[in-house]
OpenMM code with the backbone's topology and positions (N, CA, C; nanometers):
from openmm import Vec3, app, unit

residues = "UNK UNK UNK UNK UNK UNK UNK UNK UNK UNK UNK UNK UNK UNK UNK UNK UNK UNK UNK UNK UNK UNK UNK UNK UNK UNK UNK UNK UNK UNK UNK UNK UNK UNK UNK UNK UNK UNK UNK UNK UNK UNK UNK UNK UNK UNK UNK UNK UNK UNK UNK UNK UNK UNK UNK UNK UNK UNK UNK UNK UNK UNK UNK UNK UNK UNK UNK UNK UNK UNK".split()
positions = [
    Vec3(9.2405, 4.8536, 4.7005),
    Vec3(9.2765, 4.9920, 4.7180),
    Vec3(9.3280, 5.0527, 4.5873),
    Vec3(9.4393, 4.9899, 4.5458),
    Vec3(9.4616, 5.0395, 4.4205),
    Vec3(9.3586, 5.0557, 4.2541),
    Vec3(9.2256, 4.9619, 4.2685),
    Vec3(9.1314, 5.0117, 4.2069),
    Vec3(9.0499, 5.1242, 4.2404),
    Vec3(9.0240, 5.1066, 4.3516),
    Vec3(8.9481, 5.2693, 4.4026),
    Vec3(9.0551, 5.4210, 4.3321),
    Vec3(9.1719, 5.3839, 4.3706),
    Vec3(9.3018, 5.4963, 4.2887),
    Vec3(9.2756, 5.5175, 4.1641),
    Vec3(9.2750, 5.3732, 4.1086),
    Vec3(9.2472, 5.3795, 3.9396),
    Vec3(9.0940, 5.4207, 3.8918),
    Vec3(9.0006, 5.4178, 4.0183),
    Vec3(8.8654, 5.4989, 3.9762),
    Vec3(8.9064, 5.6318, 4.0264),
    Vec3(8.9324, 5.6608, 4.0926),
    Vec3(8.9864, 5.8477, 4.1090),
    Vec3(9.0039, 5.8952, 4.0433),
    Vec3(9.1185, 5.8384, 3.9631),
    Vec3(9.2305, 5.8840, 3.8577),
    Vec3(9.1006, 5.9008, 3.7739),
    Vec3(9.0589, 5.8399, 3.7371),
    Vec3(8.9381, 5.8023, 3.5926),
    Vec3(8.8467, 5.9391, 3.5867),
    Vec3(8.8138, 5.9459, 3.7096),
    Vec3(8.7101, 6.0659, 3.7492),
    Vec3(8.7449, 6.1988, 3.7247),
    Vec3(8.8649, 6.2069, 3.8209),
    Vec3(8.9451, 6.3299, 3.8022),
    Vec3(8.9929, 6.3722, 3.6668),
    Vec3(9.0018, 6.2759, 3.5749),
    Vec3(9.0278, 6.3000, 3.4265),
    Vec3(8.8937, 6.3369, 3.3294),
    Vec3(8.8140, 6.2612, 3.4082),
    Vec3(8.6882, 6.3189, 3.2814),
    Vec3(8.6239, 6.4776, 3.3256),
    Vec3(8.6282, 6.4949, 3.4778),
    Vec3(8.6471, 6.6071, 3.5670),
    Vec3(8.6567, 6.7294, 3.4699),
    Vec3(8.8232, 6.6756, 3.4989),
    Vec3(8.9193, 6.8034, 3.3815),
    Vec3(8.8941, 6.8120, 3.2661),
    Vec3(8.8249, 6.7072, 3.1759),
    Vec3(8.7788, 6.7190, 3.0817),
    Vec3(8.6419, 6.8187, 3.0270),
    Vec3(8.5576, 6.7755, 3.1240),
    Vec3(8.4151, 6.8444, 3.1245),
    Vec3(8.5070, 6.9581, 3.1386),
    Vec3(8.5404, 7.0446, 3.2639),
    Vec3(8.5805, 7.1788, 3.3057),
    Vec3(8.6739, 7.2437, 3.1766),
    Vec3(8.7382, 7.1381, 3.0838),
    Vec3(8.8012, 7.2038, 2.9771),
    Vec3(8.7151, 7.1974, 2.8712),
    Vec3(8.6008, 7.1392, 2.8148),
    Vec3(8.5389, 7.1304, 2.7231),
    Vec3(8.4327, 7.2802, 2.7688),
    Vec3(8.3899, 7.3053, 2.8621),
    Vec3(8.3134, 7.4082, 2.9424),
    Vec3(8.4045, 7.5331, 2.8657),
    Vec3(8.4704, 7.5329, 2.9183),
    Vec3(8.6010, 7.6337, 2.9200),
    Vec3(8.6238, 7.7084, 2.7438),
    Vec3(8.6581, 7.6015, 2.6980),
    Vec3(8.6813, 7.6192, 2.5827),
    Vec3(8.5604, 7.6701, 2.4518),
    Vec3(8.4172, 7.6076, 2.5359),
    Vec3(8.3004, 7.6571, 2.4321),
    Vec3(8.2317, 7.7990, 2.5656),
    Vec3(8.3216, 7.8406, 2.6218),
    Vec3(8.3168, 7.9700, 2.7076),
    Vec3(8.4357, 8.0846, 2.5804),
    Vec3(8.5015, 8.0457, 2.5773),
    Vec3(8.6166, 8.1171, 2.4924),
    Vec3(8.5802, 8.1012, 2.3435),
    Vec3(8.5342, 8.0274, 2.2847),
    Vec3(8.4981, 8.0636, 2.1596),
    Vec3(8.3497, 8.1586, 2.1608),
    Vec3(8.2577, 8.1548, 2.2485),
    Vec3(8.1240, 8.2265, 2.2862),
    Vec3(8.1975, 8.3591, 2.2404),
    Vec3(8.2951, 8.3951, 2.3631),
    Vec3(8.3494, 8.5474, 2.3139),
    Vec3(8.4454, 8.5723, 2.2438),
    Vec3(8.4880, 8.4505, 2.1527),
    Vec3(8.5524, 8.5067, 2.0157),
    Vec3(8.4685, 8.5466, 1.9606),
    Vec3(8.3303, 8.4318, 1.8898),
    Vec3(8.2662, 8.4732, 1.8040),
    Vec3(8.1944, 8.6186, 1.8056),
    Vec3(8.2041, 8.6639, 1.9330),
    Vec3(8.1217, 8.8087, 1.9903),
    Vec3(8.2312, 8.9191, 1.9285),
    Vec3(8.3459, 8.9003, 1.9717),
    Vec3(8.4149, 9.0051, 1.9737),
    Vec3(8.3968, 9.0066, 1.7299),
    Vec3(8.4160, 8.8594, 1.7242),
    Vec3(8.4532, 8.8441, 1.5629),
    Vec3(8.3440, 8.9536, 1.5166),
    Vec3(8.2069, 8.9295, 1.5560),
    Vec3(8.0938, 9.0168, 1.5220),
    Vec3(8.0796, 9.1324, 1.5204),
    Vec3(8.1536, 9.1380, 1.6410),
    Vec3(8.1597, 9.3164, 1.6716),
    Vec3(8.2446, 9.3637, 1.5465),
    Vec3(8.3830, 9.3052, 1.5576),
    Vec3(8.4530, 9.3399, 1.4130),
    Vec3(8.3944, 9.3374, 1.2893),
    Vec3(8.2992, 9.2666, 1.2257),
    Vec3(8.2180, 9.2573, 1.1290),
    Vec3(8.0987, 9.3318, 1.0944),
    Vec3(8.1110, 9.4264, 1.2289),
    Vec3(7.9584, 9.4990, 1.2309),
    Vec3(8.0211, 9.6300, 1.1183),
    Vec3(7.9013, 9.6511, 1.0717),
    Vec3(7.8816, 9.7541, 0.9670),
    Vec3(7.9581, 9.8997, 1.0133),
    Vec3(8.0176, 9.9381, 1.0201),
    Vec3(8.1117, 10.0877, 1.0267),
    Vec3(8.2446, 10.0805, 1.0825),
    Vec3(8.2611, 9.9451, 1.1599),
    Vec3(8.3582, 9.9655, 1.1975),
    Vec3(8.4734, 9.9719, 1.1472),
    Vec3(8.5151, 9.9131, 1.0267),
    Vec3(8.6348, 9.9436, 0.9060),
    Vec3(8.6436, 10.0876, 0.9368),
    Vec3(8.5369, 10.2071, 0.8692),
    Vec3(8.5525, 10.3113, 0.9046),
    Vec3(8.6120, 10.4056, 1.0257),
    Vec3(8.5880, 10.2747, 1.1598),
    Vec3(8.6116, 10.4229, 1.2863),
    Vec3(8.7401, 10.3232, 1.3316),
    Vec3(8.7756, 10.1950, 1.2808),
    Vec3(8.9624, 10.1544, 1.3010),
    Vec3(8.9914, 10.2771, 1.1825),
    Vec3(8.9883, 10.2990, 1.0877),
    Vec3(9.0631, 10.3652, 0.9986),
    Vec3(9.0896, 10.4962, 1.0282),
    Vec3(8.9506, 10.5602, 1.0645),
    Vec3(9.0110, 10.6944, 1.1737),
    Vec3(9.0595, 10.6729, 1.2527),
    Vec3(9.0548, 10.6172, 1.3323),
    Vec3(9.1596, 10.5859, 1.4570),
    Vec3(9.2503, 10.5837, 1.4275),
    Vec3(9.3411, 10.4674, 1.3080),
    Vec3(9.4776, 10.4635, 1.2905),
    Vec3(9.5195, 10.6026, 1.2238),
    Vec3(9.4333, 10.6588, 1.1461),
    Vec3(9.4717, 10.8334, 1.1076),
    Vec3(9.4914, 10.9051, 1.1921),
    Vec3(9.4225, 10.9257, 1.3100),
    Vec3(9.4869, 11.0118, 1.4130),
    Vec3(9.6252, 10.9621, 1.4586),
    Vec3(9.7347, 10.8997, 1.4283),
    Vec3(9.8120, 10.8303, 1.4838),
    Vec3(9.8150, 10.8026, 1.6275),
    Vec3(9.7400, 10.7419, 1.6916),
    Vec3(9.7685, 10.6948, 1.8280),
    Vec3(9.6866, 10.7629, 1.9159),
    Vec3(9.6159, 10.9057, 1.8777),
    Vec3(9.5487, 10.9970, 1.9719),
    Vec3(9.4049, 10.9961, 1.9893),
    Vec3(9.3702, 10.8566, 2.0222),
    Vec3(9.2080, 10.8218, 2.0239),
    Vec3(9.1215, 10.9676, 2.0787),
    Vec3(9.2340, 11.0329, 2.1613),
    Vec3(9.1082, 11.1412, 2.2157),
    Vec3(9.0607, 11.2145, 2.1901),
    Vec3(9.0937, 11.2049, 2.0335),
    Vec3(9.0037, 11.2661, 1.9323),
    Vec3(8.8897, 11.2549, 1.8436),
    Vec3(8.8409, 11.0924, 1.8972),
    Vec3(8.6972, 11.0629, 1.8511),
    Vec3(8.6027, 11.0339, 1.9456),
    Vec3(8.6696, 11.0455, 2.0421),
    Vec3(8.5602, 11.0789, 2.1489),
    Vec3(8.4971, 11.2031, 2.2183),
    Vec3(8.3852, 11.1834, 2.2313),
    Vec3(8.2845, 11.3004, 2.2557),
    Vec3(8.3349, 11.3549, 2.4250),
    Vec3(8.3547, 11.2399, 2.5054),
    Vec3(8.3218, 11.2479, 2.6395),
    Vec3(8.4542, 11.3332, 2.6587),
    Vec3(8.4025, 11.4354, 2.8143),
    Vec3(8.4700, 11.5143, 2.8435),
    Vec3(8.6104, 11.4306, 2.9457),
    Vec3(8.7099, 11.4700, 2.9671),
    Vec3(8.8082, 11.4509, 2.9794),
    Vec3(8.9151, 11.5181, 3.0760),
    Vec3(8.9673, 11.4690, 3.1844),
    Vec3(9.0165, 11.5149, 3.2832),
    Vec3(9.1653, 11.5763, 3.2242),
    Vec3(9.2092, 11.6905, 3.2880),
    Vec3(9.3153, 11.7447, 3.2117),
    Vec3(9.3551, 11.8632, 3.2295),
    Vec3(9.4230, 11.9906, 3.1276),
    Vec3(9.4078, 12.1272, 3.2079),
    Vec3(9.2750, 12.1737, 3.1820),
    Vec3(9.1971, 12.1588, 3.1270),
    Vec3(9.0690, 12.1684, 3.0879),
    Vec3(8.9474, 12.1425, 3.1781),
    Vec3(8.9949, 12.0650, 3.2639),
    Vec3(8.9557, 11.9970, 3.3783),
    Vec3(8.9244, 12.0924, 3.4890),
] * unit.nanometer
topology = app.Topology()
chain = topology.addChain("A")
for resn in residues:
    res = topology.addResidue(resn, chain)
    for name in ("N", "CA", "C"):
        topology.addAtom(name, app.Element.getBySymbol(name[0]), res)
Protein backbone atom coordinates (compact mmCIF):
# COMPACT_ATOMS: atom_id res chain seq x y z
CA UNK A 1 0.00 0.00 0.00
CA UNK A 2 2.47 2.37 0.88
CA UNK A 3 4.20 1.92 -2.63
CA UNK A 4 1.09 2.51 -4.57
CA UNK A 5 1.21 6.14 -2.17
CA UNK A 6 4.77 6.54 -3.20
CA UNK A 7 3.56 6.00 -6.99
CA UNK A 8 0.77 8.71 -6.50
CA UNK A 9 2.94 10.99 -4.93
CA UNK A 10 5.42 10.46 -8.06
CA UNK A 11 2.58 11.12 -10.53
CA UNK A 12 0.98 13.89 -8.94
CA UNK A 13 4.44 15.61 -8.99
CA UNK A 14 5.34 15.20 -12.55
CA UNK A 15 1.41 16.16 -13.03
CA UNK A 16 2.23 19.56 -11.48
CA UNK A 17 5.14 19.70 -13.28
CA UNK A 18 3.87 19.25 -16.90
CA UNK A 19 0.76 21.78 -15.84
CA UNK A 20 3.64 24.23 -14.64
CA UNK A 21 6.00 23.82 -17.49
CA UNK A 22 2.55 24.34 -19.83
CA UNK A 23 1.84 27.31 -17.82
CA UNK A 24 4.88 28.98 -17.84
CA UNK A 25 5.71 28.60 -21.85
CA UNK A 26 1.78 30.01 -21.89
CA UNK A 27 3.13 33.24 -20.02
CA UNK A 28 6.18 33.86 -21.77
CA UNK A 29 3.99 33.31 -25.40
CA UNK A 30 2.32 36.63 -24.11
CA UNK A 31 5.26 38.33 -22.82
CA UNK A 32 7.03 37.98 -25.90
CA UNK A 33 3.64 39.40 -27.72
CA UNK A 34 3.03 42.13 -25.56
CA UNK A 35 7.41 42.77 -25.75
CA UNK A 36 6.63 43.09 -29.67
CA UNK A 37 3.89 45.13 -29.52
CA UNK A 38 6.23 47.51 -27.47
CA UNK A 39 8.91 47.26 -30.11
CA UNK A 40 6.63 47.87 -32.95
CA UNK A 41 7.58 50.87 -34.99
CA UNK A 42 5.58 54.16 -33.62
CA UNK A 43 4.90 53.28 -30.58
CA UNK A 44 7.73 55.37 -28.64
CA UNK A 45 5.85 58.11 -30.41
CA UNK A 46 2.04 57.55 -29.25
CA UNK A 47 3.52 56.52 -25.21
CA UNK A 48 5.16 59.95 -25.58
CA UNK A 49 1.96 61.70 -26.54
CA UNK A 50 0.17 60.08 -24.18
CA UNK A 51 2.46 60.94 -21.28
CA UNK A 52 2.19 64.77 -22.79
CA UNK A 53 -1.32 64.94 -22.40
CA UNK A 54 -0.78 64.29 -18.71
CA UNK A 55 -3.11 61.49 -17.92
CA UNK A 56 -6.03 62.56 -20.45
CA UNK A 57 -5.86 59.67 -23.02
CA UNK A 58 -9.19 61.09 -24.36
CA UNK A 59 -7.44 63.01 -26.35
CA UNK A 60 -5.96 60.61 -28.85
CA UNK A 61 -8.72 58.93 -29.45
CA UNK A 62 -10.95 59.30 -32.37
CA UNK A 63 -13.98 57.30 -30.96
CA UNK A 64 -16.95 59.11 -29.82
CA UNK A 65 -17.55 59.19 -26.17
CA UNK A 66 -20.34 59.10 -23.68
CA UNK A 67 -20.64 62.37 -21.69
CA UNK A 68 -22.44 65.87 -21.88
CA UNK A 69 -21.87 65.53 -25.44
CA UNK A 70 -23.61 62.43 -25.33
Amino acid sequence: MAENASKAMVDLAAAATARQRDMLAELTAEFDQQLASLQAPGTHDKIDAALELGGDLTKISDRPRAGRSY
